[in-house]
N, CA, C and O atoms as a DFTB+ gen file, in Angstrom:
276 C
 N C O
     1  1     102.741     188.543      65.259
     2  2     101.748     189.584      65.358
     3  2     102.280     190.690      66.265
     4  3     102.780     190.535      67.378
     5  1     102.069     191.947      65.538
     6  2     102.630     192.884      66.328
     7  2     101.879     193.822      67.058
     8  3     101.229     194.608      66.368
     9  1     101.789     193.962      68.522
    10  2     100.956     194.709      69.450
    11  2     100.364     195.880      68.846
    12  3     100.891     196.285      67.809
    13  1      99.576     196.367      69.210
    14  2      98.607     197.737      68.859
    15  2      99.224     198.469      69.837
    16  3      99.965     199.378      69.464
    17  1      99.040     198.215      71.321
    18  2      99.592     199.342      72.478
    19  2     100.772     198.747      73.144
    20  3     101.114     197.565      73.132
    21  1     101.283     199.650      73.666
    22  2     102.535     198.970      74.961
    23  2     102.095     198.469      75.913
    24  3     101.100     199.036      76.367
    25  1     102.555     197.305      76.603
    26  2     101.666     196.594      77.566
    27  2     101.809     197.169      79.003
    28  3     101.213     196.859      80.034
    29  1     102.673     198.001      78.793
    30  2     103.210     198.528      80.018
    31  2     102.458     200.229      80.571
    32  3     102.014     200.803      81.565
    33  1     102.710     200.412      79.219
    34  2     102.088     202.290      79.431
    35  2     100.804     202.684      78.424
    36  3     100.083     203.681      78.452
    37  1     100.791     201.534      77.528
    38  2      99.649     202.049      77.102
    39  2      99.741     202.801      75.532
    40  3      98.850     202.553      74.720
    41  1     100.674     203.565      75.234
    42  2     101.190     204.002      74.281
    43  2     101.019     203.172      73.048
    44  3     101.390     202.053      72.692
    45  1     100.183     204.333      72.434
    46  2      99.420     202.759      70.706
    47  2     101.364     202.533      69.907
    48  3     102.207     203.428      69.968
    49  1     101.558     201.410      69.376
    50  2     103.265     201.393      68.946
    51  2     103.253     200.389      67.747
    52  3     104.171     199.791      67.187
    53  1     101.744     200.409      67.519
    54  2     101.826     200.023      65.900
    55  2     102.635     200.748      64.768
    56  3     103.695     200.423      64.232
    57  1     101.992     201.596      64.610
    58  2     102.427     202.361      63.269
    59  2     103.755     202.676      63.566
    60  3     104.485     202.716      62.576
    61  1     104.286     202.916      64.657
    62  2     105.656     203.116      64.674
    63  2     106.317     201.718      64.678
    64  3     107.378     201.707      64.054
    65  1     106.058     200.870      65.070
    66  2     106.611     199.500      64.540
    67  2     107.051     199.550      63.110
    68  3     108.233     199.465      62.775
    69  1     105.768     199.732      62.049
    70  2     106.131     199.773      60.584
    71  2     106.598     200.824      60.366
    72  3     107.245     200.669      59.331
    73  1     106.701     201.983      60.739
    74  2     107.980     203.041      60.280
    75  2     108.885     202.573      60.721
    76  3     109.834     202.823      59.977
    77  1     109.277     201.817      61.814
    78  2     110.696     201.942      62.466
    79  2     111.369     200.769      61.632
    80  3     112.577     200.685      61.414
    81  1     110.413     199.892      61.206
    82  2     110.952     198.437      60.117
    83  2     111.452     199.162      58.550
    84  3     112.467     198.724      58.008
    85  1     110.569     200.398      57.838
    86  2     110.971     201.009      57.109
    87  2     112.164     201.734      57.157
    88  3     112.957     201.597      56.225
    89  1     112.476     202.623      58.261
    90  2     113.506     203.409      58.431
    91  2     115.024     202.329      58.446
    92  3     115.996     202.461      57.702
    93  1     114.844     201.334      59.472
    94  2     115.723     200.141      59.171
    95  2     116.302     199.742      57.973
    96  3     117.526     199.704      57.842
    97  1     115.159     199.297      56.663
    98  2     115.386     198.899      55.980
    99  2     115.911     199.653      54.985
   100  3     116.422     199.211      53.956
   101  1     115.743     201.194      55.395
   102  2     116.391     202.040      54.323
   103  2     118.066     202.554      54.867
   104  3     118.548     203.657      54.607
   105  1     118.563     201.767      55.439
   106  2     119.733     202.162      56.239
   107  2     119.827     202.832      57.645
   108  3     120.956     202.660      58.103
   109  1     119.105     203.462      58.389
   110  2     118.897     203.751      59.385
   111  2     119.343     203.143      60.673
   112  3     118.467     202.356      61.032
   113  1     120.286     203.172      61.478
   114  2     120.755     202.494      62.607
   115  2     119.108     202.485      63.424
   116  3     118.200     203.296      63.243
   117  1     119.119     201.296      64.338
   118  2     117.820     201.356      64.596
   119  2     118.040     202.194      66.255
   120  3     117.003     202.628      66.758
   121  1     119.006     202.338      66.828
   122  2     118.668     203.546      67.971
   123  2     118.167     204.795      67.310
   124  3     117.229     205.420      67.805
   125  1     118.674     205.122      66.367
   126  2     118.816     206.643      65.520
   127  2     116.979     206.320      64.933
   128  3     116.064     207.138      65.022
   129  1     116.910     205.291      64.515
   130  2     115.073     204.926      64.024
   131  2     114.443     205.288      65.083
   132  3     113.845     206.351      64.918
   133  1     114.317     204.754      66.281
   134  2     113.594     204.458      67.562
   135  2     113.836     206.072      67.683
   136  3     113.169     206.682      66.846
   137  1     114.663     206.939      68.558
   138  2     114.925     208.441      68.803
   139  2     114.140     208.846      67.661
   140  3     113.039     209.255      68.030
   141  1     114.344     208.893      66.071
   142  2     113.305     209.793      65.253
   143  2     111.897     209.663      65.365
   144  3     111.083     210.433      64.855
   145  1     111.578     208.429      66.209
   146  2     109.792     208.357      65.875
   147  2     109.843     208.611      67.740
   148  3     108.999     208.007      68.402
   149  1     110.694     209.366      68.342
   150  2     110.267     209.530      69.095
   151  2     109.621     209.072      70.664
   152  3     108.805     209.518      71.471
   153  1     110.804     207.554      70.491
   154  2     109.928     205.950      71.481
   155  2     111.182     206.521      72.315
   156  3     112.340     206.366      71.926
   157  1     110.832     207.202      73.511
   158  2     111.919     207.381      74.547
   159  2     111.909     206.373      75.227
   160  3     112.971     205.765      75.095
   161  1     110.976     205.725      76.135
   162  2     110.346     204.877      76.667
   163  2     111.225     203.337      76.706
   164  3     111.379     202.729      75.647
   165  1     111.681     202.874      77.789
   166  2     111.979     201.684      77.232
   167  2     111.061     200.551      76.932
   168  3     111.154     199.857      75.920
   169  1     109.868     200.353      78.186
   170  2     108.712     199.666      77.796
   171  2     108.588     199.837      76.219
   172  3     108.708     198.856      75.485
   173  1     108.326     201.204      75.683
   174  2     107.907     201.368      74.468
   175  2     108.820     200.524      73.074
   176  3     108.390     199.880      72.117
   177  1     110.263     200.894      73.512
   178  2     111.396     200.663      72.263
   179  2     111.559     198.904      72.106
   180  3     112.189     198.275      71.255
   181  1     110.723     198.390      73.289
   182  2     111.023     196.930      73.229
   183  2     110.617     196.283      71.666
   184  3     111.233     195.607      70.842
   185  1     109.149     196.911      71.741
   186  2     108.696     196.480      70.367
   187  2     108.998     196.182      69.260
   188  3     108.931     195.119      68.643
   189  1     109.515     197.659      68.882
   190  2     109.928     197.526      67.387
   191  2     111.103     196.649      67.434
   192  3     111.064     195.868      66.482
   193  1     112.344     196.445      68.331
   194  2     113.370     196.002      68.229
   195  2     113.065     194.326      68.489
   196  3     114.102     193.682      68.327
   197  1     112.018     193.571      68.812
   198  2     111.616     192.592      68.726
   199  2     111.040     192.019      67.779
   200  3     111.308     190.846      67.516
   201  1     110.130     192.731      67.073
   202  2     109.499     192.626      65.553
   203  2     110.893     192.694      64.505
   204  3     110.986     191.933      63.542
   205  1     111.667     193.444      64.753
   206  2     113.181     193.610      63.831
   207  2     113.960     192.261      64.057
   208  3     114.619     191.846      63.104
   209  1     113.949     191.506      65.279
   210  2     114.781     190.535      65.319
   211  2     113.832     189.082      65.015
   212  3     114.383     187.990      65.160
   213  1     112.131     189.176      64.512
   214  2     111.440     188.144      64.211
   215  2     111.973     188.684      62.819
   216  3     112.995     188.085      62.481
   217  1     111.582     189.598      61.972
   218  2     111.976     189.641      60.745
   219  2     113.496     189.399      60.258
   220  3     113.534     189.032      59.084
   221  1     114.530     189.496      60.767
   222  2     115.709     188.955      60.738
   223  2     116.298     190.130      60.059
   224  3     116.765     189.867      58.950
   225  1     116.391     191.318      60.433
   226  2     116.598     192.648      59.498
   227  2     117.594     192.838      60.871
   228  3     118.541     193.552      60.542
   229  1     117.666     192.528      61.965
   230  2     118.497     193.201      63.293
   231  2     119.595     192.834      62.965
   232  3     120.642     193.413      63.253
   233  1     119.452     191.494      62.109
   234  2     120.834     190.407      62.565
   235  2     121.659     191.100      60.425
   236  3     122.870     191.080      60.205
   237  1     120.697     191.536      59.419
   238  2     120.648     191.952      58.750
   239  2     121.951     193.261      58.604
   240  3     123.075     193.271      58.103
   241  1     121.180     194.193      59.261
   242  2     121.975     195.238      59.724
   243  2     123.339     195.614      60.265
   244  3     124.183     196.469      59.998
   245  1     123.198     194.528      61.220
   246  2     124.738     194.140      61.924
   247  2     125.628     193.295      61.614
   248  3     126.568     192.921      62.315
   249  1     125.294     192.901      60.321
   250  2     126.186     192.134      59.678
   251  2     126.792     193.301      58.111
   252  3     127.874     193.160      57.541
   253  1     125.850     194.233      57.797
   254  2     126.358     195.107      57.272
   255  2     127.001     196.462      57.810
   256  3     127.578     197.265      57.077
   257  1     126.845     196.601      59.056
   258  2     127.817     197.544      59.852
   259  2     129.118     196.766      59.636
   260  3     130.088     197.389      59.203
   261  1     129.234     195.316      59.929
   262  2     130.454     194.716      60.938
   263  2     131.344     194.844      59.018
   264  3     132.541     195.118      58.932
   265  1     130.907     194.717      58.382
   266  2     131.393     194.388      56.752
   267  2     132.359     196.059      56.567
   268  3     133.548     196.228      56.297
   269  1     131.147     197.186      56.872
   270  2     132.393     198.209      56.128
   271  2     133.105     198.723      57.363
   272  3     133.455     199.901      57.422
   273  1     133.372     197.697      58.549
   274  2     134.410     198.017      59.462
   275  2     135.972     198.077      59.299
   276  3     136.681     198.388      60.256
């Protein structure tokens, strides 16, 4: 289950959770995801990058970087 606000600041980080899982999944490095929606915050960036590593899309990703190395 993925938080509504940041527990830290307060900042609602739902909906950017599911954009930032979309942007991921469409190729998107996920620092370059996180910077476009705008999560400067580190409290904030924890989120999405935790929800990315329950869905298994983190480990996903970095196994298709490490491939066209």
């Amino acid at each position: 289950m993925t938080p509504l606000k940041c527990w830290s600041c307060g900042k609602a980080v739902h909906e950017e959770i599911v954009k930032f899982k979309a942007l991921v999944q469409s190729g998107m490095k996920p620092n370059e995801a996180l910077d476009q929606l705008k999560l400067r915050r580190v409290c904030c960036r924890r989120f999405p990058i935790i929800a990315l590593q329950e869905a298994h899309l983190l480990h996903q990703h970095v196994t298709k970087t490490d491939e066209h190395r």
